[in-house]
N, C-alpha and C positions, 0 to 999 in steps of 0.2 A: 507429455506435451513438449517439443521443441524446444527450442531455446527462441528462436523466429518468434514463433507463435506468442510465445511471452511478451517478446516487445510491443506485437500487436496489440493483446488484450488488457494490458498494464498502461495506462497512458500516465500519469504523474501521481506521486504522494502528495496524501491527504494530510492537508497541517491545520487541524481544529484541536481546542482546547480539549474534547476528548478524544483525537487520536494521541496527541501529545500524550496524556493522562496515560493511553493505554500501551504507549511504547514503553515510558518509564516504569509502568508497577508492571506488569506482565511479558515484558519485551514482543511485543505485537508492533505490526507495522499496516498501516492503511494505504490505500492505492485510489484512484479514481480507474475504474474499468470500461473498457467499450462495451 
């Protein structure tokens, strides 16, 4: 996949109590997607 493409289908990170949760114990990152 592009690098383009990315910016398309990635529109902002997700800041919920469990993405938070799940960056800190697993180093995972949430997105909102088109």
């Amino acid at each position: 996949m592009s690098q383009e493409r990315l910016y398309k289908v990635l529109l902002a990170p997700r800041m919920t109590e469990k993405s938070v949760a799940a960056t800190e114990s697993a180093n995972q990152y949430v997105f909102k997607v088109a």
